[in-house]
C-alpha positions as CSV (number, residue, x, y, z in Angstrom):
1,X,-9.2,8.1,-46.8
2,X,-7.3,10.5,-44.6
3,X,-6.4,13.8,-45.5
4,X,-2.9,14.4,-44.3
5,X,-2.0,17.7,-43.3
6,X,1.1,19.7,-44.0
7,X,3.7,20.4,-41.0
8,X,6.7,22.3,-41.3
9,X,8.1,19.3,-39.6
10,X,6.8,16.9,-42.1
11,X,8.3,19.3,-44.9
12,X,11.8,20.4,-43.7
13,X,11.9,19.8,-40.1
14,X,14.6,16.4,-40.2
15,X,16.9,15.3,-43.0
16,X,14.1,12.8,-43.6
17,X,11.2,15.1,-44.1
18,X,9.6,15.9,-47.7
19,X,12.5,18.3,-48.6
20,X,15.0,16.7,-48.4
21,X,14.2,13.4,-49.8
22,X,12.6,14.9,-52.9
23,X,15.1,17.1,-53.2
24,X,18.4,15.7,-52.7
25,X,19.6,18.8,-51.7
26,X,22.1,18.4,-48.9
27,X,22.0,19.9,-45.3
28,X,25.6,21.2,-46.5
29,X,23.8,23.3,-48.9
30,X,20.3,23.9,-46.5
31,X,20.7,23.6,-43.3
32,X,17.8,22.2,-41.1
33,X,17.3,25.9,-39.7
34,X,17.4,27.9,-42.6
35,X,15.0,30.6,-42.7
36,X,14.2,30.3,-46.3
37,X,13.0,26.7,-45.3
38,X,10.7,28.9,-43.1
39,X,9.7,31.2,-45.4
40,X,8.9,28.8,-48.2
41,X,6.7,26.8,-45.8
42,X,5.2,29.8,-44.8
43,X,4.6,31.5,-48.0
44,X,2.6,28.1,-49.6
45,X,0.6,28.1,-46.6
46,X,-0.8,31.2,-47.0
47,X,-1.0,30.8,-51.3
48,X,-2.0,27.1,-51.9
49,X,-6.1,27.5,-51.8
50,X,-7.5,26.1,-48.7
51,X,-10.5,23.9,-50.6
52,X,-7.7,21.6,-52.5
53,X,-7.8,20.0,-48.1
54,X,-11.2,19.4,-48.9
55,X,-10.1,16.5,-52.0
56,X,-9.4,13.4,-50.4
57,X,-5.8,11.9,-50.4
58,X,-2.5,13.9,-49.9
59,X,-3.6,16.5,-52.8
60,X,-3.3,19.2,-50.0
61,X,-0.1,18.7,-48.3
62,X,1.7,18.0,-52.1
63,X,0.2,21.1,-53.5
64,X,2.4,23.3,-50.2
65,X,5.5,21.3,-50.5
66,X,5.5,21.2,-53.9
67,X,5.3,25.4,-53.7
68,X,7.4,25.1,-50.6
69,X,10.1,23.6,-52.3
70,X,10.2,25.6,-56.0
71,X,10.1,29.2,-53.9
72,X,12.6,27.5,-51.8
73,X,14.8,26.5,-54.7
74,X,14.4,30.1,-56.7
75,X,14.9,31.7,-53.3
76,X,17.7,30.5,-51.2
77,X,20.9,31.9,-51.9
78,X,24.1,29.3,-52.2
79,X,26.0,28.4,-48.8
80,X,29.6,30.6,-48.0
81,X,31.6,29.0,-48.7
82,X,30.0,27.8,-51.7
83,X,29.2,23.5,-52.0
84,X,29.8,22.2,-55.5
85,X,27.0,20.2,-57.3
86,X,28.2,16.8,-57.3
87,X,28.1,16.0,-61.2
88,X,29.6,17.2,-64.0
89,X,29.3,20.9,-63.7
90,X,30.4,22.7,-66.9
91,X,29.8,26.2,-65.4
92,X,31.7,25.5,-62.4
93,X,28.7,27.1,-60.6
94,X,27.9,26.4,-57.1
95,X,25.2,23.8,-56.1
96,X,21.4,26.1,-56.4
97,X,23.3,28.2,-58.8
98,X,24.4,25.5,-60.6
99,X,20.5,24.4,-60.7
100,X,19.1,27.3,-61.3
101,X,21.0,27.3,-64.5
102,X,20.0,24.2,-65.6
103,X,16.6,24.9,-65.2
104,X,16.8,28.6,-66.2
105,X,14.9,29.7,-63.3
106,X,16.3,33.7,-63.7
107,X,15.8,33.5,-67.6
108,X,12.4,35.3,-68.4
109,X,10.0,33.1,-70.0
110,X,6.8,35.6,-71.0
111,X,5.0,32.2,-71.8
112,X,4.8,28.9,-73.6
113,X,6.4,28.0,-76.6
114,X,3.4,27.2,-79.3
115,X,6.2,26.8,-82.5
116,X,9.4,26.5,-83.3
117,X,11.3,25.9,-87.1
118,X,14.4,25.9,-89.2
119,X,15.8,25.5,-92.5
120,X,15.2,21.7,-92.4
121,X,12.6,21.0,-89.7
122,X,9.4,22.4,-88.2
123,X,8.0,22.1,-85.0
124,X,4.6,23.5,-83.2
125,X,3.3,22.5,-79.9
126,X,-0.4,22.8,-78.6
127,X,-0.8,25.4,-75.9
128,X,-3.7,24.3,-73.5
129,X,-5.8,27.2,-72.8
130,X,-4.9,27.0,-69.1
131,X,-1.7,28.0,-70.2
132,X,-2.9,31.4,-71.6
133,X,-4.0,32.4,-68.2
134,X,-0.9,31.9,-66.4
135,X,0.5,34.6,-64.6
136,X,3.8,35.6,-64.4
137,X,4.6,33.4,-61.2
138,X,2.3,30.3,-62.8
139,X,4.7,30.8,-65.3
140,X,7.4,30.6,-63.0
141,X,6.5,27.6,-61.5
142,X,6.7,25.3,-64.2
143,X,10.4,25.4,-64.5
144,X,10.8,23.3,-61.5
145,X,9.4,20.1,-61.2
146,X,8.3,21.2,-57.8
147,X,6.6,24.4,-59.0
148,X,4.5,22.2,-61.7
149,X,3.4,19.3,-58.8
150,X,1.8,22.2,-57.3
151,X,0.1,23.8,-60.6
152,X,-1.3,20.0,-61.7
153,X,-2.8,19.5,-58.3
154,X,-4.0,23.2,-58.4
155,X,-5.9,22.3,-61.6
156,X,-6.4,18.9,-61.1
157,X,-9.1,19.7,-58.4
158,X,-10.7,22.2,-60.5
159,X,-10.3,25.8,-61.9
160,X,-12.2,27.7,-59.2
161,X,-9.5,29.8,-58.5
162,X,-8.1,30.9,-61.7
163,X,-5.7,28.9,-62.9
């Protein structure tokens, strides 16, 4: 099985590359030469741990755009003037605002919720122990769907590096 490799051309470099199809995210909103395309890229390539290449399959190139694409998401600022998201949008926010909201990306989470009750009902979660070791940016990352591809495929090939 072939290990594909991760290009900046394969992850933003067309409106058909991993981005944008995953995404949805119009080139009205990120254009094809956006430098925080760049800098996403650029940033996962020099985070995502070098051993995941050595799993077979595509592990490798999902675990940097999967990172790509959350630091690109919590990163980018919105396009002036601003593009609308193009459901209902209650806050009247523009398009990454309007996403970062929904996913609460610039809300602090300090970590995962283990229980939760009222008057009538009672809730409580299991936390892995993985969780417990999450740093602040782990932490981070799972708010995006993006940011938690990367984190499974970080784990899923073993917790060498911490996580």
């Amino acid at each position: 099985m072939s290990n594909p490799a991760p290009t900046f051309d394969g992850f933003a470099g067309s409106q058909s590359a991993w981005f944008y199809q995953n995404t949805g995210i119009p080139l009205t909103v990120i254009p094809l030469d956006s430098v925080y395309l760049k800098w996403g890229y650029g940033t996962a390539m020099a985070t995502v741990n070098r051993q995941i290449a050595r799993a077979p399959g595509p592990f490798y190139l999902q675990a940097v755009y999967g990172l790509a694409t959350d630091w690109v998401i919590n990163w980018c600022p919105d396009p002036n003037p601003p593009v609308p998201f193009p459901t209902k949008n209650r806050y009247n926010l523009p398009y990454l605002a309007y996403l970062r909201k929904q996913w609460n990306l610039n809300g602090f989470t300090p970590g995962v919720v283990q229980s939760t009750s009222d008057e009538g009902t009672s809730e409580s979660l299991v936390v892995p122990d993985q969780f417990k070791a999450l740093t602040i940016d782990q932490l981070a990352n799972l708010k995006t769907p993006y940011g938690r591809l990367y984190l499974g495929i970080a784990q899923k090939v073993g917790t060498l590096w911490g996580l």
